[in-house]
ZAMIVEX-888518 format. One record per residue (C-alpha): z, x, y; residue in three letters. Coordinates in steps of 0.001 Angstrom, whole numbers. Layout:
! ZAMIVEX-888518
> pz / px / py / rokol
> Z / X / Y / ALA .
...
This chain:
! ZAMIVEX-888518
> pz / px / py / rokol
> 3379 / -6543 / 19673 / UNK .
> 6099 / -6631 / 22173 / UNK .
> 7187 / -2750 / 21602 / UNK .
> 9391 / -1409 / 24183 / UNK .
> 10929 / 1552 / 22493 / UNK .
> 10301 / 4036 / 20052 / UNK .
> 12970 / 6189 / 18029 / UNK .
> 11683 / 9772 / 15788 / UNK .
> 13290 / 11276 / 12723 / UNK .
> 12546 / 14994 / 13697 / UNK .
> 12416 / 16629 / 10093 / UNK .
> 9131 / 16280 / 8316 / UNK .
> 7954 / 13199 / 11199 / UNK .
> 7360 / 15172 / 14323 / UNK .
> 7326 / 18480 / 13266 / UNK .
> 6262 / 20394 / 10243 / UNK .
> 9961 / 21840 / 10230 / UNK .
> 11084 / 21367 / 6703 / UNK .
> 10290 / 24583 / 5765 / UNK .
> 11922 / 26303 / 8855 / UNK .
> 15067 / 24764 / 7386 / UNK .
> 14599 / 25887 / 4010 / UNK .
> 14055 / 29419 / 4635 / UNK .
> 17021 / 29403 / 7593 / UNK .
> 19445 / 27839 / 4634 / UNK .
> 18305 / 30160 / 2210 / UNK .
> 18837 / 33318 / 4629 / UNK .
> 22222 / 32510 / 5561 / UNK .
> 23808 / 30881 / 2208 / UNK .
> 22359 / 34213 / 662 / UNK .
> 24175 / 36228 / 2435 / UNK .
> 27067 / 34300 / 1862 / UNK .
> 27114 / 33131 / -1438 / UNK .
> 25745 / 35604 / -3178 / UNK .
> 22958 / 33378 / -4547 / UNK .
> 19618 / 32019 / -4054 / UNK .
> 18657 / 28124 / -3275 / UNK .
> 16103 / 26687 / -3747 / UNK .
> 14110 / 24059 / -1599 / UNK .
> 15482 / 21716 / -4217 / UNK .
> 18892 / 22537 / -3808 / UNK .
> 19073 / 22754 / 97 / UNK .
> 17407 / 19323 / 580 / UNK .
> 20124 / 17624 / -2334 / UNK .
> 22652 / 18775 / 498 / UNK .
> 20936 / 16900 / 3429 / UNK .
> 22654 / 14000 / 4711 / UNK .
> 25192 / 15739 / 6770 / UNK .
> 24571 / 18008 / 10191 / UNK .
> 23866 / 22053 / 9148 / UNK .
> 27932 / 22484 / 10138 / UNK .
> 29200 / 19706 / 7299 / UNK .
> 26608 / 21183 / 4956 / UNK .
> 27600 / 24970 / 5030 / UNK .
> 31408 / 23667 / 5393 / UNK .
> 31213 / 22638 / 1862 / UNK .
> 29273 / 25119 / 633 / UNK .
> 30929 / 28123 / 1936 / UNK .
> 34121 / 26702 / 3452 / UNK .
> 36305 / 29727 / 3721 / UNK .
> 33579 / 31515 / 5743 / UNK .
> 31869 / 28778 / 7008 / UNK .
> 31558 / 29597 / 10997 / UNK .
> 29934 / 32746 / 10085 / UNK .
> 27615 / 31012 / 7875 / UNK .
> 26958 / 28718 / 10507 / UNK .
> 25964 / 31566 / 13514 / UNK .
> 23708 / 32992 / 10960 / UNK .
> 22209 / 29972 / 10193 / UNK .
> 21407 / 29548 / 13673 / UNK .
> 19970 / 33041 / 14440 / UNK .
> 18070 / 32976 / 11627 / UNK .
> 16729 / 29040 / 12354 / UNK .
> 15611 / 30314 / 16037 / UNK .
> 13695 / 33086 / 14300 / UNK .
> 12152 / 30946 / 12011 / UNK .
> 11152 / 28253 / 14405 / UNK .
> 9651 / 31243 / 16241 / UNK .
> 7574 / 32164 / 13369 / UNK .
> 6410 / 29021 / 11970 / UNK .
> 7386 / 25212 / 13109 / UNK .
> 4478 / 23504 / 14131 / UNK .
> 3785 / 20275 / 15266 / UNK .
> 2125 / 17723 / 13231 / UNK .
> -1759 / 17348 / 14109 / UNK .
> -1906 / 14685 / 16621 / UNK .
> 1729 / 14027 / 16795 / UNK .
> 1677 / 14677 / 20924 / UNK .
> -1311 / 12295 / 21306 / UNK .
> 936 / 9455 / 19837 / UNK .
> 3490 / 10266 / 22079 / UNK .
> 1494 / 10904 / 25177 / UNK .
> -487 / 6883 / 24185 / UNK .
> 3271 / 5458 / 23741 / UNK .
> 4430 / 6879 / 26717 / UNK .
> 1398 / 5688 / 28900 / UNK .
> 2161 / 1919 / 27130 / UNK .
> 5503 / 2483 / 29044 / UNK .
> 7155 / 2678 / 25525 / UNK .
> 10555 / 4492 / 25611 / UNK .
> 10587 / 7580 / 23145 / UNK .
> 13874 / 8990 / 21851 / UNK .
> 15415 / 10912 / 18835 / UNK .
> 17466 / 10457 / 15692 / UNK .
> 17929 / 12937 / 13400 / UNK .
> 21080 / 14474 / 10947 / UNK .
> 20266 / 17836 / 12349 / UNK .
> 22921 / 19434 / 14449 / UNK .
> 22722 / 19651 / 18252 / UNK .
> 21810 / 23143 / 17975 / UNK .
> 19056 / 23059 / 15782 / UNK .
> 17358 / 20146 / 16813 / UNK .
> 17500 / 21918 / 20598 / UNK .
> 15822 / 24606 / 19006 / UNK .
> 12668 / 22307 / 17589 / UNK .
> 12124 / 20519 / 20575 / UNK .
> 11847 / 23646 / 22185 / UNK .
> 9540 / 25396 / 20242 / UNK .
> 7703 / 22058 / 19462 / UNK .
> 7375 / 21699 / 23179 / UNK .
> 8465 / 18243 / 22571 / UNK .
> 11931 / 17796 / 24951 / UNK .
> 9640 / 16429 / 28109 / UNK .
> 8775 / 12936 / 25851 / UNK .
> 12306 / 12117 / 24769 / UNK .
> 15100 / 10653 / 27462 / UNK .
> 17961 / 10337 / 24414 / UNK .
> 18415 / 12823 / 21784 / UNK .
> 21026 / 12169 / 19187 / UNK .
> 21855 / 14362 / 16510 / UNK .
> 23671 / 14431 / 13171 / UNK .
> 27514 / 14373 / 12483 / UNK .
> 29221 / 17268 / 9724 / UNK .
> 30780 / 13928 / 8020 / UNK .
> 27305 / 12625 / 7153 / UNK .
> 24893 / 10370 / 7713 / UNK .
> 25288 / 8265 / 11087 / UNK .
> 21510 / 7167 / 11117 / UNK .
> 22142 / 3375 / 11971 / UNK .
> 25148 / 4494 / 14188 / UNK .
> 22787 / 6844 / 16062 / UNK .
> 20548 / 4600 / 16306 / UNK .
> 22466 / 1527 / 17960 / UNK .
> 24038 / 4249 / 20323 / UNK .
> 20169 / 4845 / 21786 / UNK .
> 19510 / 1106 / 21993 / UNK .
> 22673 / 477 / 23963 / UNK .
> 21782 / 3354 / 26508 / UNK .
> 18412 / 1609 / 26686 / UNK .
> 19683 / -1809 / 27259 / UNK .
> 16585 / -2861 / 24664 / UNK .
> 16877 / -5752 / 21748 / UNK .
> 16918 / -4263 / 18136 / UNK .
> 13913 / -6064 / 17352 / UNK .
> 11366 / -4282 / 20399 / UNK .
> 12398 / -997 / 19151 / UNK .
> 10779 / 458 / 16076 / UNK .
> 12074 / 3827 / 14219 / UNK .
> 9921 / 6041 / 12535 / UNK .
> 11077 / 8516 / 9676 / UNK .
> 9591 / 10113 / 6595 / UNK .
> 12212 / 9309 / 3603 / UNK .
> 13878 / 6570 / 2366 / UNK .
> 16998 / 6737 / 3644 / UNK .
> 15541 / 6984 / 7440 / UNK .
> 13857 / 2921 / 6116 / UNK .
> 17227 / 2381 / 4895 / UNK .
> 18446 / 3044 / 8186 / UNK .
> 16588 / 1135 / 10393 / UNK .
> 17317 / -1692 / 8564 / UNK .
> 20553 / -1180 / 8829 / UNK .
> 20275 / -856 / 12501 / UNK .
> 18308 / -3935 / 13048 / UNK .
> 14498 / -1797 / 14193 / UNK .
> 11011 / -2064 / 12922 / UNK .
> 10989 / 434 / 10034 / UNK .
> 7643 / 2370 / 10727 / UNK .
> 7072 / 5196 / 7315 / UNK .
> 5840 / 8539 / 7855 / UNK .
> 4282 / 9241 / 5131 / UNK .
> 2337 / 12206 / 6735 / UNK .
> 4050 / 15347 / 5614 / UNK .
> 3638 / 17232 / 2421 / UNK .
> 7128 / 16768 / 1649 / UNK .
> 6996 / 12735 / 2411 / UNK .
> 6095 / 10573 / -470 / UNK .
> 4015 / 7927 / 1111 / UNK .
> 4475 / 5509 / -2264 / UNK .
> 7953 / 5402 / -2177 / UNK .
> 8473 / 4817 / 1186 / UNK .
> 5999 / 2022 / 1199 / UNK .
> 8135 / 489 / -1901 / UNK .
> 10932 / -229 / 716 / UNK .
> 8735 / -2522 / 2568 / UNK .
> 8293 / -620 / 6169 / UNK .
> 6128 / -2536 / 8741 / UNK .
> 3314 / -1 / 8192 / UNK .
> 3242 / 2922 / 6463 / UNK .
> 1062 / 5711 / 7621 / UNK .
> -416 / 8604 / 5658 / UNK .
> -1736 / 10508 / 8714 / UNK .
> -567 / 10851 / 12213 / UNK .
> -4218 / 9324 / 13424 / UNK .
> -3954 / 5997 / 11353 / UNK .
> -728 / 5514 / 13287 / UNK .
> -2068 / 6292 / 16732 / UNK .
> -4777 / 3654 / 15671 / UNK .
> -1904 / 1394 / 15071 / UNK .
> -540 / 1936 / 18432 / UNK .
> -3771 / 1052 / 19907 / UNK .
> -4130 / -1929 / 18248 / UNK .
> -973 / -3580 / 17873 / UNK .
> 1616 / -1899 / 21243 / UNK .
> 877 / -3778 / 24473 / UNK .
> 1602 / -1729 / 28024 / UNK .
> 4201 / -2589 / 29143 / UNK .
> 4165 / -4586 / 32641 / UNK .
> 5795 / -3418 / 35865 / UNK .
């Protein structure tokens, strides 16, 4: 396969950072609400950046809500994001195939700075584009990274662990590639939508890197 790029969700595909966002939400709506979410009820929000989510929810107050949000994500990214088991072997074999790597994800620009620091993931990725308050820009996002790469649609592949990241590759015109890897993902569904592959663990789709992305030449 002619594969010259590569695009990430962040959230639940590179890093085990789902939870990091749940307890950051729950910290700083607390305090600002009054009440407690659930994981439930913070991930019915998503689609949005963290600044268009906590505008709506707290929109008198919301700027506070937003600085805590932050301190309280950098403290749990300190604590507990992790990377997915294998996740940087994928990236370093793409990266040796001469494979362009970048990032698409609805998290803010602060946030997502935050897990590719503590990830120890910003050295693989030359484009990073983040979310927008209004809502989901996915296939926007993702056309902005292919123009900055001067690469065809159809030699880039993006790889995200819910529907709505298959939804938007489509959209864009990439290879849909499902992570179905995390505990949050649901490998089934995804696969329902028809992805290229679908992968239930990070080493099945290293093995599919080794078998199906040529180097690139030059």
């Amino acid at each position: 396969m002619k594969l010259d790029g590569v695009i990430f969700d962040l959230d639940g595909t590179l890093g085990d950072t789902l939870p990091v966002c749940f307890a950051a939400f729950r910290r700083a709506l607390e305090g600002f609400s009054g009440r407690h979410y659930t994981d439930e009820e913070i991930a019915a929000l998503f689609g949005p950046s963290e600044e268009g989510m906590i505008q709506r929810m707290v929109p008198d107050r919301w700027q506070a809500c937003l600085e805590a949000y932050l301190a309280a994500y950098e403290e749990e990214s300190a604590r507990s994001a992790r990377l997915f088991p294998c996740i940087e072997t994928a990236l370093r074999l793409l990266r040796d195939r001469g494979v362009a790597l970048a990032v698409v994800t609805g998290k803010g620009a602060d946030s997502a700075a935050v897990s590719l620091e503590h990830l120890r993931l910003a050295e693989f990725f030359d484009v990073v584009e983040t979310g927008s308050p209004d809502g989901s820009v996915k296939p926007l996002a993702i056309r902005r990274v292919l123009a900055k790469w001067g690469i065809a649609a159809e030699r880039v592949a993006y790889v995200g662990d819910v529907p709505t990241d298959m939804e938007a590759a489509k959209e864009a015109g990439v290879i849909p590639l499902a992570a179905g890897w995390a505990a949050t993902s649901d490998a089934d569904t995804l696969s329902a939508l028809s992805p290229l592959e679908t992968f239930r663990d990070v080493r099945e789709f290293i093995a599919w890197i080794e078998k199906n992305v040529e180097p690139r030449s030059g």
